[in-house]
N, C-alpha and C positions, 0 to 999 in steps of 0.2 A: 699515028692515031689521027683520023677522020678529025677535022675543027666542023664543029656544029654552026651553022649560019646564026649572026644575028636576030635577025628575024624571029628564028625557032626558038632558039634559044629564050627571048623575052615572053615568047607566048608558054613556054613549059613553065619555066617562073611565075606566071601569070596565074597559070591552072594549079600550080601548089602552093600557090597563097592564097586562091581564092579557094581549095580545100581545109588549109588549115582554117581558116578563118571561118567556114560556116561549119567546119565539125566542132570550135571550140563553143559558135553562137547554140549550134544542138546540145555538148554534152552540160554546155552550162545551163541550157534551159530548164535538163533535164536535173540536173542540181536545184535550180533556184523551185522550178517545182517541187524538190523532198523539201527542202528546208521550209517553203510557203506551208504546206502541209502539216510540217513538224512543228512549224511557230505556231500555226492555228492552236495546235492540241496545247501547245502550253501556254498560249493566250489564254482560254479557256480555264487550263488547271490556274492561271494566275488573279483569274476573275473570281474564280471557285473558292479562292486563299482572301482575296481583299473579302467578298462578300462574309468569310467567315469572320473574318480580323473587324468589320465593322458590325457582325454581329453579338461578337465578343467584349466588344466597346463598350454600346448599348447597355449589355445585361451589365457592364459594369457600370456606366453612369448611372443605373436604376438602382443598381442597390447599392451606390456613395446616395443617392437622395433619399432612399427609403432608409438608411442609419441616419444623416441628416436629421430624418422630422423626429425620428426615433430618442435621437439626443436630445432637439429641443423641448420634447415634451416631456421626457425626465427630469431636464433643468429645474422647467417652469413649473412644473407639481413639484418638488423639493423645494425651489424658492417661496411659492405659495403657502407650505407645509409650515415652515418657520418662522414663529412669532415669538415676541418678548410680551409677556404680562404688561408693559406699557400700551404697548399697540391693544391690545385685546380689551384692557379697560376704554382707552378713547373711541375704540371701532364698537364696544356695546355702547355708548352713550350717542354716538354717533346714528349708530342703527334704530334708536329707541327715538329720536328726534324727525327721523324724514318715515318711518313709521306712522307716530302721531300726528304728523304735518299732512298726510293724505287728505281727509276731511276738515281740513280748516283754509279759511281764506287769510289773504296778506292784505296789509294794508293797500295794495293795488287792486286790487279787486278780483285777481284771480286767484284761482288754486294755488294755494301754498308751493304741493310739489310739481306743478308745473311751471312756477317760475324760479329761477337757478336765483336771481341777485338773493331773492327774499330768503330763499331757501337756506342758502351760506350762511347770512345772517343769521335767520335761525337757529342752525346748527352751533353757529362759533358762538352764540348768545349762552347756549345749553352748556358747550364747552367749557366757556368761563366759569356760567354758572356753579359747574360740578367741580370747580379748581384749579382748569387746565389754564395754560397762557395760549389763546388760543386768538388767532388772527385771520381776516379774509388779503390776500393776499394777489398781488397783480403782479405781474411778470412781462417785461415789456421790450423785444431787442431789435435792433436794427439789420436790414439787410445786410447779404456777405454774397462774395461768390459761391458761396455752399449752398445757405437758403435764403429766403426772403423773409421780409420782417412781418413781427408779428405780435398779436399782445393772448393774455391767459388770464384767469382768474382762479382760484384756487383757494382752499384752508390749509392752517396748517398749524401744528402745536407744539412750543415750542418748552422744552422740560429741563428744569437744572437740578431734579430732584436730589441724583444723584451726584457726589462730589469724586465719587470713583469714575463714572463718567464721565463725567463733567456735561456740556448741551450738548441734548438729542433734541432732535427736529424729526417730527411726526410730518407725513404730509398726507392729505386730504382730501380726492377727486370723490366727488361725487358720481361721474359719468364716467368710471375708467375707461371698462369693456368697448361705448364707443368710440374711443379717443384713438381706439388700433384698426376699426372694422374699417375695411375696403369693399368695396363694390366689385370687382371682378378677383377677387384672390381664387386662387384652389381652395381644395378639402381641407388640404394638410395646413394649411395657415386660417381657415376658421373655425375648426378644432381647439387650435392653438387660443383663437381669440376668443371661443366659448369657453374655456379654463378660466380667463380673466374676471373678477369681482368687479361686481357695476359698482359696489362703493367701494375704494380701495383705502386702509389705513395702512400705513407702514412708514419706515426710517427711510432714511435717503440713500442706502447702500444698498436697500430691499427693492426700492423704483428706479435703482440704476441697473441692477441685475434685468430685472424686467423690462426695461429701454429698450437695454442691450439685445436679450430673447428677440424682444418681439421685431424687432427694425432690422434683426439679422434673419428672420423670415420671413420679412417682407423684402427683402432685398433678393432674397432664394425664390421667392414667390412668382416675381417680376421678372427675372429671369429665366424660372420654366416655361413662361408664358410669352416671352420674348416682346415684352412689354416695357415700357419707360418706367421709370420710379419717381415720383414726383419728389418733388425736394422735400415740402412738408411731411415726407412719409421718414425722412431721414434723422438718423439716430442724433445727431446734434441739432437740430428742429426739435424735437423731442425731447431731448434734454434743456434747453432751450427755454419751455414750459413752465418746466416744477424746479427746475435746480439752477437756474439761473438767476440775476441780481434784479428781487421783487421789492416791493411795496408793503409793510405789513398794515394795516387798520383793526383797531379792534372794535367789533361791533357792539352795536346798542341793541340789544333782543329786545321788542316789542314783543308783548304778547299777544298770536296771533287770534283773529276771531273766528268763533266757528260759525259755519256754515247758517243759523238760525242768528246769528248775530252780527250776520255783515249790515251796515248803515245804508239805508237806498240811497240813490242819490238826489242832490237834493237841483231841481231844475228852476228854471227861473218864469218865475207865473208870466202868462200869457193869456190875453183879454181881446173877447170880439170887439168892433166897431159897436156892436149894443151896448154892450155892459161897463166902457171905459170910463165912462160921466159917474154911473152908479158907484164902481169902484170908484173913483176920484174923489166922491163926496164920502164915503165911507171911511177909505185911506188913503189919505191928502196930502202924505209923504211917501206914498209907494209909487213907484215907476213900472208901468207896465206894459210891456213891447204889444201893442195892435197887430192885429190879424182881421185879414177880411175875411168876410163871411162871402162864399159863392153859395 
């Protein structure tokens, strides 16, 4: 058998590796093309799968929120619904007081119901009146890492009628409804807070439920909105207010004047450069601040 030259030999080996090697670079091309192809189309179907799987999300966080408001408005119309003959006596004498006080003046000189100290007053005056232990009452705490401090005022009536009982404590806002209203809430949270009584009479198990309600929709509120929650919006802030370690006073009802019976007030006489000699000789122990005459 014929020996093949060196030479040749290297250059045959040469031309069948440089075969293999560019038919393996074609049939793999030809591969990495199906599969680019193939993964496109399930790229696609996989896009087609997330986009449902996020649409599915969705429809379900809309209706966990639409039961949410759903709940809390059942709550808060059942807790509202429930009262004891206690409450309903204090909250009629209560209602009949800032009623009559519309038309009458306080001894500060403005409108009875537009000023809150006089107003209380009034109120716990009436309370007493009619037999209740009835007190204007301040609440006063220090700041926390939770909220910042803060002070309150409040009524509140305090009853040992019963011995099956034993004390119930009535408590007493006059201003409830705004004490919850926000400035930028949603629908579903000022619904909530149009339910709420501008005057609120009730037990302290009755304003704790309600705390609770209302600072657990404002907390749901804030975060539909992707909004901060301010501290003073939070349910121990809140509590904080009415249920916290106050101050009781019990008031002195003045009886207020009405409106044909407020007293002018009385100003301190004042005399031109004319008339000060005249007056002087007239009343010889009156002091009278001069004014020039232009």
């Amino acid at each position: 058998m014929a020996r093949i030259p060196a030479s040749t030999a290297r250059e045959l080996l040469a031309a069948s590796f440089s075969g293999m090697v560019f038919g393996f670079l074609e049939d793999g091309g030809q591969e990495f093309e199906q599969s680019c192809s193939s993964s496109d189309g399930s790229s696609q179907e996989n896009e087609a799968m997330f986009d449902m799987e996020d649409d599915q999300e969705d429809a379900g966080e809309d209706e966990k929120d639409k039961k949410f408001w759903e709940n809390q408005n059942q709550i808060l119309q059942a807790t509202l619904c429930r009262t004891s003959s206690l409450e309903t006596k204090i909250r009629s004498v209560t209602k009949d007081a800032v009623k009559e006080s519309v038309e009458a003046v306080c001894g500060c000189g403005k409108e009875l119901s537009g000023c809150r100290s006089c107003l209380m007053r009034e109120v716990s005056g009436r309370l007493c009146n009619a037999g209740y232990n009835s007190a204007i009452c301040k609440s006063k705490w220090r700041s926390s890492p939770d909220i910042p401090s803060g002070e309150h005022t409040f009524l509140d009536v305090v009853d040992n009628s019963s011995s099956r009982k034993g004390e119930v404590r009535v408590i007493i806002e006059l201003n409830f409804r705004a004490e919850f209203e926000m400035a930028r809430a949603n629908i579903e949270y000022n619904r909530l807070v149009q339910r709420l009584p501008e005057i609120f009479v009730g037990k302290v198990e009755r304003l704790q439920n309600l705390i609770k309600i209302l600072c657990s929709a404002a907390k749901k509120c804030m975060k539909e909105k992707k909004m901060h929650m301010g501290p003073w919006r939070k349910q121990k802030y809140m509590q904080a207010k009415w249920l916290g370690a106050c101050k009781r006073t019990i008031a002195t009802s003045t009886p207020p004047l009405s409106v044909g019976q407020s007293e002018p007030l009385r100003l301190r006489p004042k005399a031109s450069m004319l008339t000060v000699d005249l007056l002087g000789e007239m009343m010889p122990n009156m002091h009278c601040a001069p004014v020039a005459v232009v």
